[in-house]
Backbone bond lengths (Angstrom), bond angles and torsions (degrees), N, CA, C in turn:
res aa  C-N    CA-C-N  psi(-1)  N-CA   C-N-CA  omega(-1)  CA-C   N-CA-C  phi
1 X - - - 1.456 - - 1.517 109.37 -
2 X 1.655 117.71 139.79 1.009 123.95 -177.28 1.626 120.40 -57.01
3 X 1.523 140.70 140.00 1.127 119.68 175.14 1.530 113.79 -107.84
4 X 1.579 102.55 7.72 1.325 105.36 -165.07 1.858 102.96 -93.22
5 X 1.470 109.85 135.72 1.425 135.21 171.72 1.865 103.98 -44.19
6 X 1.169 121.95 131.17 1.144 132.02 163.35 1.397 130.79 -168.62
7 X 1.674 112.02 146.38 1.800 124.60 -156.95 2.042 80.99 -59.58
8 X 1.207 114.22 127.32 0.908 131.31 160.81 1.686 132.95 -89.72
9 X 1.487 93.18 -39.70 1.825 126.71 168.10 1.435 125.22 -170.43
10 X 1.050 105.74 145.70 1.533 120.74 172.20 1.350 118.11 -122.58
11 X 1.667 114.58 123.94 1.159 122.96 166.61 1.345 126.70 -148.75
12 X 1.270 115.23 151.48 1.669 114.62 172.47 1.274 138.80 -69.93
13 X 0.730 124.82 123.67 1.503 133.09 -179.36 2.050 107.31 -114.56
14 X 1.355 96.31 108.04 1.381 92.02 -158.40 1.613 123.88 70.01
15 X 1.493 91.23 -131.09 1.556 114.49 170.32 1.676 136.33 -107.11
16 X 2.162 86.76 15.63 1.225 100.75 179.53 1.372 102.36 -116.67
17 X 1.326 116.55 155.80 1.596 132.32 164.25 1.429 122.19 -85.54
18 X 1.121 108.96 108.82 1.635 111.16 -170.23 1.842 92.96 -97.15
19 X 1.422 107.49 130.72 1.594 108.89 153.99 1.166 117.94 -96.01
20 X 1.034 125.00 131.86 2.077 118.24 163.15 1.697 109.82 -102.61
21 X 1.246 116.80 125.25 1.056 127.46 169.05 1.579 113.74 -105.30
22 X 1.293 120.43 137.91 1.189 145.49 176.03 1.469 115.05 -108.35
23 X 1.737 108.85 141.96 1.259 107.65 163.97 1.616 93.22 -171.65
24 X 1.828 94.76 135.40 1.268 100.57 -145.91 1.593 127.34 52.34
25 X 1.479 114.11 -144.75 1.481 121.66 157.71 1.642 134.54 -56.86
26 X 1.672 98.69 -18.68 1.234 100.86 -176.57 1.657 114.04 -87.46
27 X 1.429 117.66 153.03 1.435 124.99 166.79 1.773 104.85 -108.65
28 X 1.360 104.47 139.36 1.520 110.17 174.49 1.155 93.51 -130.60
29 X 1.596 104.00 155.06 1.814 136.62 148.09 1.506 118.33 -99.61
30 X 1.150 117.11 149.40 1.457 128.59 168.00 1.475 86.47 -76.05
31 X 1.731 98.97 147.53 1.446 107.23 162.43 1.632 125.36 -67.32
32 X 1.242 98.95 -39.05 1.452 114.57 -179.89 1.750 109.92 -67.96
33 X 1.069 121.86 -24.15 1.863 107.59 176.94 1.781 90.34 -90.66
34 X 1.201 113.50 -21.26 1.817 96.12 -173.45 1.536 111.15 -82.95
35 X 1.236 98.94 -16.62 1.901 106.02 160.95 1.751 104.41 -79.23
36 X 1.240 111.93 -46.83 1.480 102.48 -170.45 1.910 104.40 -57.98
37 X 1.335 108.21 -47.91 1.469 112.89 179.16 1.558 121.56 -59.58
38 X 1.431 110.56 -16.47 1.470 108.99 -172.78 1.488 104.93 -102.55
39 X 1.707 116.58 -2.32 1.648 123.57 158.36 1.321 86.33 94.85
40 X 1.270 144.87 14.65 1.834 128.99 155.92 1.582 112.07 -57.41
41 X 1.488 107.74 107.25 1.342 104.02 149.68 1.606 152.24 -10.46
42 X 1.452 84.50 -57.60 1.681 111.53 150.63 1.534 132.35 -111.62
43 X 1.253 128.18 52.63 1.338 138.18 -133.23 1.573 106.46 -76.84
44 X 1.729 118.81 -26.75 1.908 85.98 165.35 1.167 107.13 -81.04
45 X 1.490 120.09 -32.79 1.997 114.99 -172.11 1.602 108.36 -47.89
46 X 1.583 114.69 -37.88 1.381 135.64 -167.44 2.041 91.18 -55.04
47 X 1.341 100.16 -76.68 1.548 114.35 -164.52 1.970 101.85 -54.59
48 X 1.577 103.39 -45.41 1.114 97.71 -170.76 1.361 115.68 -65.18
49 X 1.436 127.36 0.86 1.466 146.41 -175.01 1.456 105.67 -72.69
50 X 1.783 99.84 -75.22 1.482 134.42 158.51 1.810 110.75 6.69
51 X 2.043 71.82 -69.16 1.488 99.37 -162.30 1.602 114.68 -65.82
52 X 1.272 111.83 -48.27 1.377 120.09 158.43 1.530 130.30 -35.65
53 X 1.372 105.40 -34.15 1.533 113.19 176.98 0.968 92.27 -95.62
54 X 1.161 167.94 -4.00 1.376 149.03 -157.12 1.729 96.32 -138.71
55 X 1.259 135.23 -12.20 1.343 113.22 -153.48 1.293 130.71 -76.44
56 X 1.264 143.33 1.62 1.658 128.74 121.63 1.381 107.55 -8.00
57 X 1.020 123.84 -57.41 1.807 122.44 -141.17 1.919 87.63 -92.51
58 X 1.493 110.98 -66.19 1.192 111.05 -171.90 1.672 131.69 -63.85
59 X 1.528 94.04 -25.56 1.770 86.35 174.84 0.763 103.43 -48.42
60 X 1.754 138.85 -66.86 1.116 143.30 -166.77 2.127 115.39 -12.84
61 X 0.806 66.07 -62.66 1.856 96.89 -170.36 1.772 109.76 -94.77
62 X 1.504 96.08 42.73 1.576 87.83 176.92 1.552 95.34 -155.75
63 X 1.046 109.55 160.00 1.894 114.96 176.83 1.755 102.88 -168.86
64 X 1.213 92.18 139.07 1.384 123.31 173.80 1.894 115.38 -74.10
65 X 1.276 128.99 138.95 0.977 145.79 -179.20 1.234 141.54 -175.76
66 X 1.489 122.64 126.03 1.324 128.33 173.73 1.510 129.45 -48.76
67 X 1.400 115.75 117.98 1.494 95.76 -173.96 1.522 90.34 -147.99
68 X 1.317 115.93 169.99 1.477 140.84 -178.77 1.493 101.02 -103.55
69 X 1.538 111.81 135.77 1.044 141.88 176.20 1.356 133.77 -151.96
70 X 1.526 125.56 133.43 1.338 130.36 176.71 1.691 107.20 -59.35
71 X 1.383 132.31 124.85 1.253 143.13 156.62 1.603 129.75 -126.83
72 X 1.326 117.77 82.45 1.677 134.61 -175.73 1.848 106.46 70.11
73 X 1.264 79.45 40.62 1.725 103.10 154.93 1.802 107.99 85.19
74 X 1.372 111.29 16.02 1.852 127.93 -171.14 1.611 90.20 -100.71
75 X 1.401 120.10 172.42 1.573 123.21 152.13 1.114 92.54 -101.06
76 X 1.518 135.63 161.72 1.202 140.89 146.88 1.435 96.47 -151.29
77 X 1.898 111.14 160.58 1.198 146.66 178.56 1.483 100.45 -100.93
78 X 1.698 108.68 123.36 1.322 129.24 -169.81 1.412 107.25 -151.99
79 X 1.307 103.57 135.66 2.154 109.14 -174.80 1.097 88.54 -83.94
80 X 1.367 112.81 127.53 1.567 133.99 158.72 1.299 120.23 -107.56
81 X 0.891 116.89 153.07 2.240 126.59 -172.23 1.786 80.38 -113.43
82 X 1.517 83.46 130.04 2.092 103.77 160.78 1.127 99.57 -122.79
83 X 1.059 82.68 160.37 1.902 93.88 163.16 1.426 102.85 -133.40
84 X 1.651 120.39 166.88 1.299 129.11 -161.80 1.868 92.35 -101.41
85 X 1.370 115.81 -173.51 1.288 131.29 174.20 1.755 114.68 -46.43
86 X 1.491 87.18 -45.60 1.561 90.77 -161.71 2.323 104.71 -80.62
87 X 1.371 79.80 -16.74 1.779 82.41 -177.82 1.899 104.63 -84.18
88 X 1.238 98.94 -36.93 1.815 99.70 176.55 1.606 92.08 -61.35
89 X 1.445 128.98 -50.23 1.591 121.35 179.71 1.861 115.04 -48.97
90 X 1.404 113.22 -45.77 1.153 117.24 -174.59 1.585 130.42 -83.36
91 X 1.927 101.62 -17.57 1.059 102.54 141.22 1.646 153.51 -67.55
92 X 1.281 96.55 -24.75 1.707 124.50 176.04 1.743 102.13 -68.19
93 X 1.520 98.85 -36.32 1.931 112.62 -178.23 1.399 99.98 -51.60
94 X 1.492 115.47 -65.10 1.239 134.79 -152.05 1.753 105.63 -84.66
95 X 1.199 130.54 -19.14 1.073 137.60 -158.73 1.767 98.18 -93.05
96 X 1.835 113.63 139.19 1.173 110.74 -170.30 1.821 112.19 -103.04
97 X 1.768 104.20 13.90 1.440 110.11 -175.73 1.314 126.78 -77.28
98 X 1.117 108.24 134.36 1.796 107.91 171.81 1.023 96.18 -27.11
99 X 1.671 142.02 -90.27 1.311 130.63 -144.05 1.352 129.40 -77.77
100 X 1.705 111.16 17.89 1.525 119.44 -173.64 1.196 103.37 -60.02
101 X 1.225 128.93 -44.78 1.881 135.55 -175.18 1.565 114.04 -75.54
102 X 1.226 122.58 -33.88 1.377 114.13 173.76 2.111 103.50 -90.55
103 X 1.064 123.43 -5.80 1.113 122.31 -171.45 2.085 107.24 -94.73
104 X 1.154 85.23 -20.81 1.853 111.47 179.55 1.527 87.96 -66.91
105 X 1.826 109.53 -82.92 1.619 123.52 -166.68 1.482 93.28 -23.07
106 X 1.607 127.30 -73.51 1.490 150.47 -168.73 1.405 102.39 -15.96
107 X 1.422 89.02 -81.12 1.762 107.69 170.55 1.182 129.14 -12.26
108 X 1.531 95.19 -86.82 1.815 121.18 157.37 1.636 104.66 -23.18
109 X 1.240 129.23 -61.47 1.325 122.37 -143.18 1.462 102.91 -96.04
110 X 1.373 110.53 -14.33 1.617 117.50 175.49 1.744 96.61 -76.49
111 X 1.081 117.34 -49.27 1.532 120.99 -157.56 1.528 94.96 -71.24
112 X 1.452 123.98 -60.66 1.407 127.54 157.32 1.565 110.46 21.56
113 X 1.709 76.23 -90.83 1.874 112.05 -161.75 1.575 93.43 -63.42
114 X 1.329 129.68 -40.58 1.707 116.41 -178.35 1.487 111.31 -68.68
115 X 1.601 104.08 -27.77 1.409 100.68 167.69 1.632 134.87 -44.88
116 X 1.667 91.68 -74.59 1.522 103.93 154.34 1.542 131.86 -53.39
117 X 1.169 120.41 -24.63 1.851 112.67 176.99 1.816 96.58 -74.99
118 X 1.270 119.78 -35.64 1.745 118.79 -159.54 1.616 87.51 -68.67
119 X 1.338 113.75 -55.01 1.651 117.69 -167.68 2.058 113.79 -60.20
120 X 1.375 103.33 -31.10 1.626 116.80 -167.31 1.642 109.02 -103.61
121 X 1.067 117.71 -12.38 1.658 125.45 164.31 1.218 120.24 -148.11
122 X 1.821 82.28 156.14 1.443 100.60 -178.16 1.573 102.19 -126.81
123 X 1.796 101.47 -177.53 1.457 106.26 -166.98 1.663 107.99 -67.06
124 X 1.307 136.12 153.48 1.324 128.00 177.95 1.776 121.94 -49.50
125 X 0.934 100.60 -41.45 1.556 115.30 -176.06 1.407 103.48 -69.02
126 X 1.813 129.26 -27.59 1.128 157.61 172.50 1.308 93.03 -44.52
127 X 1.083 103.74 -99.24 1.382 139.00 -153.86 2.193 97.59 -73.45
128 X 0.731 103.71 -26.69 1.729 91.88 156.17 1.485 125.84 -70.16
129 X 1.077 108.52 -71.40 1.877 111.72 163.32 2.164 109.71 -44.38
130 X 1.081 86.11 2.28 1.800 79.15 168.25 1.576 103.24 -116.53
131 X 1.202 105.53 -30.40 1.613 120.95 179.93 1.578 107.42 -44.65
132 X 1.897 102.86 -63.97 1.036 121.55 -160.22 1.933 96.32 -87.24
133 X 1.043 127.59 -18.90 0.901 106.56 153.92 1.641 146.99 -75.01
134 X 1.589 106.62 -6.00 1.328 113.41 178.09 1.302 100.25 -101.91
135 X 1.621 128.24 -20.87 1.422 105.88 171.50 1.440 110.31 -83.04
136 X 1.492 135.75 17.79 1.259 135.17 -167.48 1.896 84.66 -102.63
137 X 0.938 93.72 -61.19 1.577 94.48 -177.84 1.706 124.38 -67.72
138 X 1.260 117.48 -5.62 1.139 135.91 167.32 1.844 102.71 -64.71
139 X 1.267 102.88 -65.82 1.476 130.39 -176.62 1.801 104.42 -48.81
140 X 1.406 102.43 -47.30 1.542 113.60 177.58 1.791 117.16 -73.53
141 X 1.352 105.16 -27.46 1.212 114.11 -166.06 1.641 81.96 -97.61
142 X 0.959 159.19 -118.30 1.748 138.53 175.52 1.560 126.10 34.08
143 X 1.657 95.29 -68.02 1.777 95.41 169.31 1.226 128.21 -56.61
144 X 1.515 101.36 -41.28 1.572 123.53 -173.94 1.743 101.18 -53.60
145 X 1.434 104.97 -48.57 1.177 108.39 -152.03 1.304 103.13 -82.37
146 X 1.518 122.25 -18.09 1.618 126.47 -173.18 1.531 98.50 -80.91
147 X 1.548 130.66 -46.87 1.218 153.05 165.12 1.243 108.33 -24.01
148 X 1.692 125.46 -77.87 1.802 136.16 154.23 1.195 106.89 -23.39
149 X 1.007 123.93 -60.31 1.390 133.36 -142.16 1.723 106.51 -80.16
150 X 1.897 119.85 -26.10 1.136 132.88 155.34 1.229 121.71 -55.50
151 X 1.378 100.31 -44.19 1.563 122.66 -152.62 1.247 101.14 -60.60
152 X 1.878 109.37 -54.86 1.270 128.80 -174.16 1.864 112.46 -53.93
153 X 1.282 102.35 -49.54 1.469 112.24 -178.22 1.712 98.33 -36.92
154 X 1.513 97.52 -83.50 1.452 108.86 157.09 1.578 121.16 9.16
155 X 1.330 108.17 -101.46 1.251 114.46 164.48 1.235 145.05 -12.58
156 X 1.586 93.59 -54.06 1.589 112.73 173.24 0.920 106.23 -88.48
157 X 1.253 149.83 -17.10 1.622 134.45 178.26 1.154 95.58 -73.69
158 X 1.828 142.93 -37.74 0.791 156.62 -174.81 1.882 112.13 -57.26
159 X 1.429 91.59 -45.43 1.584 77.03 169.17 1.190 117.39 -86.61
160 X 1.576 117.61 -60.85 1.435 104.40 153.03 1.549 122.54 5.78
161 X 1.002 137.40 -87.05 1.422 137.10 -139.30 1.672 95.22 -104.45
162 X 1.645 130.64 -4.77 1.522 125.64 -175.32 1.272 101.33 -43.24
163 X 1.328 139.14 -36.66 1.754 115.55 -148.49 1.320 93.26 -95.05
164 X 1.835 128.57 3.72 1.589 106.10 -178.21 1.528 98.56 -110.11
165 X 1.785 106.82 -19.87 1.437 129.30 -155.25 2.067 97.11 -74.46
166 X 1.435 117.88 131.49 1.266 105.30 157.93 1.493 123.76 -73.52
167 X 1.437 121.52 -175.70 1.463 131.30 -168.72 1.456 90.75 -67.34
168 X 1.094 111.09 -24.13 1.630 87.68 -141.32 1.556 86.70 -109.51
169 X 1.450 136.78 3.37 2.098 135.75 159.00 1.158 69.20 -89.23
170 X 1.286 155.53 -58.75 1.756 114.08 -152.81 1.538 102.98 -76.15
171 X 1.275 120.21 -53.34 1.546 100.80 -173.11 1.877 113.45 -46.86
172 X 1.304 100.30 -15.81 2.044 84.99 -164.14 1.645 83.93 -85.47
173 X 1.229 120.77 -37.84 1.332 114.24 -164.03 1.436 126.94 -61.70
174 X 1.840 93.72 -29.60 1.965 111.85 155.53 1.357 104.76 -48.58
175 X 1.410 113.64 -63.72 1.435 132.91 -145.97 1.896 104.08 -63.06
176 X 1.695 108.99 -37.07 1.699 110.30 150.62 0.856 124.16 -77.16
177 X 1.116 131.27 -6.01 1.812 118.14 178.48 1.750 103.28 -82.47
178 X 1.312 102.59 -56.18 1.390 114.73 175.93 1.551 112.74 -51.70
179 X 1.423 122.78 -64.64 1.628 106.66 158.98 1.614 123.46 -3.63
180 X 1.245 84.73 -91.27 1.236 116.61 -177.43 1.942 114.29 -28.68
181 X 1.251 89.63 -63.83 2.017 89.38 161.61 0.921 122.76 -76.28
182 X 1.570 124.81 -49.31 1.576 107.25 -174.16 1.883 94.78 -112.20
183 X 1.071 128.31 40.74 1.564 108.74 160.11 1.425 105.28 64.53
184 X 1.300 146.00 -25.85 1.138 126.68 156.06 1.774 119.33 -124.74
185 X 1.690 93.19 174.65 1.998 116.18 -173.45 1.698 92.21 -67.80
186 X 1.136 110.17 150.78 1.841 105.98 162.31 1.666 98.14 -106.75
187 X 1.522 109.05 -14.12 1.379 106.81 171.54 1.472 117.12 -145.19
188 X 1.556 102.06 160.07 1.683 85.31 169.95 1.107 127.30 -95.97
189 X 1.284 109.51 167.30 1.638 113.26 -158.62 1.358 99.73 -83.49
190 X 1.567 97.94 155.29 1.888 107.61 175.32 1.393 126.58 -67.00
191 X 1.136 146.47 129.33 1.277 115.95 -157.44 1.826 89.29 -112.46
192 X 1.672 88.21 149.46 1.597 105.12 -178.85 1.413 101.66 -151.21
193 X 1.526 103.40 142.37 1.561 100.08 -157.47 1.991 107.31 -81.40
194 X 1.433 95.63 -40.78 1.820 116.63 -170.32 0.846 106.23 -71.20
195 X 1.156 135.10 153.94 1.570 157.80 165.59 1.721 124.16 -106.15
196 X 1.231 108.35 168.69 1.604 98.20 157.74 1.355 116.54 -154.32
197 X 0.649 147.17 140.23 1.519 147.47 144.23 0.993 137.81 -42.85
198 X 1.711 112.88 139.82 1.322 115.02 -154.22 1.740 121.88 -49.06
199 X 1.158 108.37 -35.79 1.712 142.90 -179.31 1.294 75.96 -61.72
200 X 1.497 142.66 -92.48 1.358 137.05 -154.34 1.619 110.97 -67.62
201 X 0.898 134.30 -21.74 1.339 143.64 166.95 1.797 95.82 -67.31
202 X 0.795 129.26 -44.09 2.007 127.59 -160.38 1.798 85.76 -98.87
203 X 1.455 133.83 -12.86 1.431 117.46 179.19 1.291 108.00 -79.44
204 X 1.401 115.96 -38.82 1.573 115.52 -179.70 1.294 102.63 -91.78
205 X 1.267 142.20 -9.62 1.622 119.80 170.60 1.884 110.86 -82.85
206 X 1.387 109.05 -6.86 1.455 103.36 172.36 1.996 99.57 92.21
207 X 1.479 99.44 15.71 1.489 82.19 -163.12 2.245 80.19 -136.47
208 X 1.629 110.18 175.90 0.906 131.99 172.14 1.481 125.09 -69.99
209 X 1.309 120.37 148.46 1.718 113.26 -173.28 1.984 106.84 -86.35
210 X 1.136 106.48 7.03 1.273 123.28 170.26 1.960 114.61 -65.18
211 X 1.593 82.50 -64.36 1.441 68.22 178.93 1.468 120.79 -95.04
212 X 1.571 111.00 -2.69 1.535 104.40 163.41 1.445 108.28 -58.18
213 X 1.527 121.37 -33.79 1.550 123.40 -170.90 1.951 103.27 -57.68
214 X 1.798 116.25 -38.75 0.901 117.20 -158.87 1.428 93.19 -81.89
215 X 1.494 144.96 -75.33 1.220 125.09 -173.63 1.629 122.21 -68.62
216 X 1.266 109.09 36.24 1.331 104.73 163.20 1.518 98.70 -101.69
217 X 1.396 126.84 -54.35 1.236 151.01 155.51 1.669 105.98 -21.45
218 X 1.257 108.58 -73.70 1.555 93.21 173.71 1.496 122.02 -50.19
219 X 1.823 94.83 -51.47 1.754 84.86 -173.73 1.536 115.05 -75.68
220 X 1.573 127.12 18.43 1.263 127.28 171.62 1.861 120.00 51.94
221 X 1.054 90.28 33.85 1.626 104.29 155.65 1.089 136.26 -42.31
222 X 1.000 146.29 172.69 1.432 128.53 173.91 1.571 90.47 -151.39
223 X 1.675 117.25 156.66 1.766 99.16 172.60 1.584 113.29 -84.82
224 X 1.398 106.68 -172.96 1.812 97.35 -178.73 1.686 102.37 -118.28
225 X 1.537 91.72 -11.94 1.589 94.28 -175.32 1.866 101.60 -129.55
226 X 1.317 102.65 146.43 1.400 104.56 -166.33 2.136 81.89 -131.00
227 X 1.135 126.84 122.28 1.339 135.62 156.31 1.224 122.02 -142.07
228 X 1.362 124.56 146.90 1.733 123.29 168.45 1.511 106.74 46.19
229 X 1.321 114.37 38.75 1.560 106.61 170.36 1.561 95.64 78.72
230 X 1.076 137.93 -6.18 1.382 139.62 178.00 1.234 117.30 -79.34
231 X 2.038 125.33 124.87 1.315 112.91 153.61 1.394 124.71 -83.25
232 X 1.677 130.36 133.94 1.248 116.75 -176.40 1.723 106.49 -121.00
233 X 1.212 109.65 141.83 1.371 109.44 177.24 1.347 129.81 -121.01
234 X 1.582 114.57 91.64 1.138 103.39 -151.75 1.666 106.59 -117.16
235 X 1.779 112.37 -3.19 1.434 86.39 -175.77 1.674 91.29 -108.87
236 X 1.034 129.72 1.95 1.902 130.95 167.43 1.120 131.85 -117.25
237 X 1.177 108.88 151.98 1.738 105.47 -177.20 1.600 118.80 78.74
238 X 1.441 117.03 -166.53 0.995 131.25 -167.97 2.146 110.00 -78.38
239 X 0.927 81.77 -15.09 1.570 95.60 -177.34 1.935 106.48 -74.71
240 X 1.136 128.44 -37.39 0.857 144.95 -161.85 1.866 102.17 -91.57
241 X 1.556 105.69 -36.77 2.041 102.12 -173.43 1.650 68.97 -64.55
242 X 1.459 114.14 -76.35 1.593 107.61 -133.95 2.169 99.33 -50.77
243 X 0.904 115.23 -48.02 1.625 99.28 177.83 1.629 104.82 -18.07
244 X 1.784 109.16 -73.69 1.173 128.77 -156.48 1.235 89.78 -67.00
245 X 0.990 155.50 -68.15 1.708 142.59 177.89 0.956 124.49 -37.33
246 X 1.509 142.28 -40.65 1.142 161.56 -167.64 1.250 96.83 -63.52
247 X 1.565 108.50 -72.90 1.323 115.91 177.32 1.254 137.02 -53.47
């Protein structure tokens, strides 16, 4: 964390200019604009009065520092006394001016709003590399989730169909689901040389090559055998028990 002093905000209060300086967590005032704001004539002699009667309470909440300042149009370096949040509060306590109570609210509502901007933003360059990192993981968390979501199909067709399915379409059908999420087989696949086609795959299930076309399609199959314009599927799915059954 930074330790260095800096104009954090500027605002008016009346017909005076209040600066707030920050460093770290803390907010400071010059003594001299919180006299000018509270309408003392002589507004650091005023505070430094304050301060004198009170100082138990105010050292606490006060610090000395070098700072640069415009004086009849020169810069010059001049030790200034701040005080933190809680000393501009305890001065307003102690102070017998009309505007100690509306000059307090002021305070409050400046410190407020610095409160909330430090907590709700960050630097641009910040807050992009977080941007682009949650839509990176957005994008990742999507695949992932389309990926499961195969896997599962998978699976369940897998139980689904166990009491017609041999050992060895359920093991390949593990062996894609698992792919599919974690990138690898937990086993190897059975090897069988024949294939069949979807049309011959939907003749022996009693059903149409339509909707074998559709849950092949969902579960994103691919064939293993490509001949005569033919897709054949012989090491996944349902194409593969009946081989091994057949035989």
């Amino acid at each position: 964390m930074s330790n260095e002093l800096v104009l954090a905000k500027r605002e008016s209060f009346g017909n005076v200019t209040c600066d707030f300086y920050k460093q770290g967590k803390e907010v400071f005032m010059t003594r001299t604009q919180i006299g000018e704001a509270l309408g003392y004539e002589n507004p650091a002699a005023a505070i430094k009065d304050i301060h004198s009667r009170n100082k138990e309470r105010l050292d606490e909440f006060s610090t000395k520092r070098k700072m640069r300042q415009v004086e009849n149009g020169r810069e010059v370096e001049r030790e200034v006394i701040l005080y933190t949040a809680k000393g501009v509060y305890e001065i307003c306590r102690y102070s017998q001016q009309k505007k100690a109570n509306d000059f307090y609210d002021f305070v409050y509502e400046v410190l407020e709003a610095l409160r909330t901007k430090s907590h709700s933003m960050l630097p641009t360059e910040e807050l992009q590399q977080l941007r682009a990192v949650a839509m990176g993981k957005n994008a990742d968390a999507r695949v992932i989730k389309a990926n499961n979501e195969r896997a599962r199909m998978i699976m369940e067709t897998a139980e689904k169909f166990r009491a017609s399915l041999s050992p060895e379409a359920v093991q390949s059908m593990i062996n894609h689901a698992t792919e599919i999420m974690t990138g690898h087989r937990l086993l190897p696949d059975p090897k069988i040389e024949s294939g069949k086609t979807p049309a011959e795959i939907a003749k022996e299930l009693g059903t149409n090559k339509q909707v074998i076309g559709i849950i092949i399609s969902k579960l994103g199959i691919r064939p293993t055998v490509e001949q005569g314009g033919k897709n054949e599927y012989a090491y996944t799915f349902l194409g593969q028990a009946l081989n091994v059954n057949k035989e």
